[in-house]
N, C-alpha and C positions, 0 to 999 in steps of 0.2 A: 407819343407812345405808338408802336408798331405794333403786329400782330405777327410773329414767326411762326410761321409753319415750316415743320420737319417731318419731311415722309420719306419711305424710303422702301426696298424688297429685302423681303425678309433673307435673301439670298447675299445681301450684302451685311455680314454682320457678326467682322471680324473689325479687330483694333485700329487697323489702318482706315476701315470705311467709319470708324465712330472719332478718331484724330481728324480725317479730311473735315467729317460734316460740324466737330467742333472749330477746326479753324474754320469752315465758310462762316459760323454762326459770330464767331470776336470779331470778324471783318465789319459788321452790320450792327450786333447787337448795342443797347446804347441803355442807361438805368430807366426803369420804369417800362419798357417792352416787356411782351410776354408771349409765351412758347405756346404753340397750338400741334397738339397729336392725335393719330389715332387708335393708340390704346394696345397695340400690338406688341409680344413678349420679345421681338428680333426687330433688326433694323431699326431704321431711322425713327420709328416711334419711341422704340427701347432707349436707342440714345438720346431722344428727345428725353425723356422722366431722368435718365441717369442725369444728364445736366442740369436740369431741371433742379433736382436738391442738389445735386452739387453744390453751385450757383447759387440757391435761392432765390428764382427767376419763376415767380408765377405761370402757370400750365393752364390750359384748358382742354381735356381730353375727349375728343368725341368717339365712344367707342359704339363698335356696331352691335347692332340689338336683330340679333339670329334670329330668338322665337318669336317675336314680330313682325320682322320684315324678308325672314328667309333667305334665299340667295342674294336678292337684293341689299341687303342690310351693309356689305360690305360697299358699293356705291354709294347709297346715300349718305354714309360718313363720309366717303372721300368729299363729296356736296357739300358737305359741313366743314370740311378744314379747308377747301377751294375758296369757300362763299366767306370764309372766315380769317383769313389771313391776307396780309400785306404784303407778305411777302415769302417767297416757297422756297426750303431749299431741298431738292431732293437730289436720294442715293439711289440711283437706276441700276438695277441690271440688263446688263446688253444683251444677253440670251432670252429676257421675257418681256410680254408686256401684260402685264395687268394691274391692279390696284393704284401704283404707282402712277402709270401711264394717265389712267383712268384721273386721277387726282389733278396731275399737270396741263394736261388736257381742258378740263373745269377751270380751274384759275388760270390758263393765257385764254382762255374764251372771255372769264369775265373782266378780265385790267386789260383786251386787247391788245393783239400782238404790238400794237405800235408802242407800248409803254414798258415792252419790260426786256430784257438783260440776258441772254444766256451767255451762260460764264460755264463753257465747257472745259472738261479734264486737261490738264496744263497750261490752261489762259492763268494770269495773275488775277488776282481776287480784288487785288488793290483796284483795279480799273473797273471793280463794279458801284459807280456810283449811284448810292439808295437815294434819288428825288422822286423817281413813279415807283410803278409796283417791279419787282425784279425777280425773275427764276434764276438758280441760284445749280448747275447741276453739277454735282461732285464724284 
């Protein structure tokens, strides 16, 4: 059983960006895995929950707690779906960086650049073999 993590910028999140991030996710997915988000109404979290019932593919949603942790709160969930998945696949946009960034950043720090996979926009998907942890960018 795997841990998918789906993030993504809220800037991406139009039909073709929630098509790409569900085919990266049939490339990998396998019965009994389950979806990690972080709770957000666009992008790649959004698509995350839509698959999610789709599918009927158990979720775990870390969403950020504002009146507690203030500006912070949006880091420390990205902390929580990094530290918490197996494997990332994120919707970047090319014009920003934040949340996203911030997210990806955290998970190739913690599985170590040596172990994982960019599989950037027009590479085949098929050639990302899941044995280590694998980013996954769409």
């Amino acid at each position: 059983m795997k841990k998918i993590g789906i993030v993504g910028s809220r800037r991406r999140n139009n039909k073709v960006d929630f098509m790409k991030v569900a085919r990266a996710l049939s490339k990998i997915y396998e019965k009994e895995d389950q979806l990690v988000s972080g709770g957000c109404l666009k992008g790649g979290d959004n698509f995350t929950e839509v698959i999610a019932k789709e599918k009927g593919i158990p979720i775990t949603i870390y969403y950020p707690n504002w009146k507690e942790n203030g500006t912070a709160a949006g880091f420390i969930r990205n902390t929580e779906i990094a530290n918490n998945s197996d494997i990332l696949i994120a919707c970047v946009a090319k014009d920003r960086k934040g949340g996203t960034e911030d997210t990806i950043e955290k998970f190739c720090k913690r599985v170590n650049s040596k172990n994982f996979l960019y599989v950037a926009k027009g590479e085949r998907l098929e050639e990302a073999m899941v044995e280590e942890n694998v980013l996954i960018l769409v």
